[in-house]
C-alpha positions as CSV (number, residue, x, y, z in Angstrom):
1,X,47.7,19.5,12.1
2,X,45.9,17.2,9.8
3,X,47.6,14.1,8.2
4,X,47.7,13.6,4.9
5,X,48.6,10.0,3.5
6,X,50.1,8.9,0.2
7,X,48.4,6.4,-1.7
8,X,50.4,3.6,-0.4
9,X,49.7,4.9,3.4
10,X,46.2,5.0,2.8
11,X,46.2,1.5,1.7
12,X,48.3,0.2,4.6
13,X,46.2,2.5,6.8
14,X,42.9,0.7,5.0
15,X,44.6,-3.0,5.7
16,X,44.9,-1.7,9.1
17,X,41.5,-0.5,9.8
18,X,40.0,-3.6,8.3
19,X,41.9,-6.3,11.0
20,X,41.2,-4.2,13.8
21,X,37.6,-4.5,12.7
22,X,37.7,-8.2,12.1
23,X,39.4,-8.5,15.9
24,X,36.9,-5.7,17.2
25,X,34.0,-8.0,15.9
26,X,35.2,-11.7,16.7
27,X,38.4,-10.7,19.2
28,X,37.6,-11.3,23.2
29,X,35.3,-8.4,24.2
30,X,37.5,-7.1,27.0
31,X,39.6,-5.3,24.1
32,X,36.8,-4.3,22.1
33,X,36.5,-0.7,23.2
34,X,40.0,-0.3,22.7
35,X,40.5,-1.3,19.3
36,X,37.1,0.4,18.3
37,X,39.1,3.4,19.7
38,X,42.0,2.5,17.3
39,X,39.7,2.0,14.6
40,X,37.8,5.5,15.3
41,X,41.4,7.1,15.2
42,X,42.4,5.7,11.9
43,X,39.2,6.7,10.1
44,X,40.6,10.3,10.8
45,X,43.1,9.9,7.8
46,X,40.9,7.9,5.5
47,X,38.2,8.4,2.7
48,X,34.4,7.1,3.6
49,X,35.0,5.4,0.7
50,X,38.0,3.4,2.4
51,X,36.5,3.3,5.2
52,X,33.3,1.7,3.9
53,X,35.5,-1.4,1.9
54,X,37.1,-2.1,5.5
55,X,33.9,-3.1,7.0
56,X,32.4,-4.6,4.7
57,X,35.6,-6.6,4.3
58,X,35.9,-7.1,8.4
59,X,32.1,-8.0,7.7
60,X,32.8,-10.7,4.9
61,X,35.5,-12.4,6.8
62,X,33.5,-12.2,10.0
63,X,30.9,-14.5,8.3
64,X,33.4,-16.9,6.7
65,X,35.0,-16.8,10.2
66,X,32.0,-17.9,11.7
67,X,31.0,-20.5,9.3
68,X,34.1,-22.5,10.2
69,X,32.8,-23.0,13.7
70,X,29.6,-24.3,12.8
């Protein structure tokens, strides 16, 4: 049975996808193959186009996250 999500769903579901990235790419690494595994679950039920803005957003605050360690 395949999920279909309102707009407002896929948004939330987008939101989602993009913090479990961001933790996936800066989180401790012991949890990363779990939340990739969440992440690879939600991009069932979203567009490659909504999928593509999530990591380049996880990607974008990734760097700015990293720039205030330096």
């Amino acid at each position: 049975m395949e999920f279909k999500a309102t707009q407002h769903e896929a948004e939330v579901l987008e939101e989602l996808l993009s913090e479990l990235l961001f933790l996936a790419l800066t989180g401790n690494p012991n949890i990363r193959p779990a939340l990739v595994d969440l992440c690879d679950g939600l991009c069932e039920s979203l567009s490659t186009e909504s999928i593509e803005r999530s990591k380049d957003y996880a990607r974008y605050r990734k760097n700015e996250y990293v720039k205030t360690l330096d």
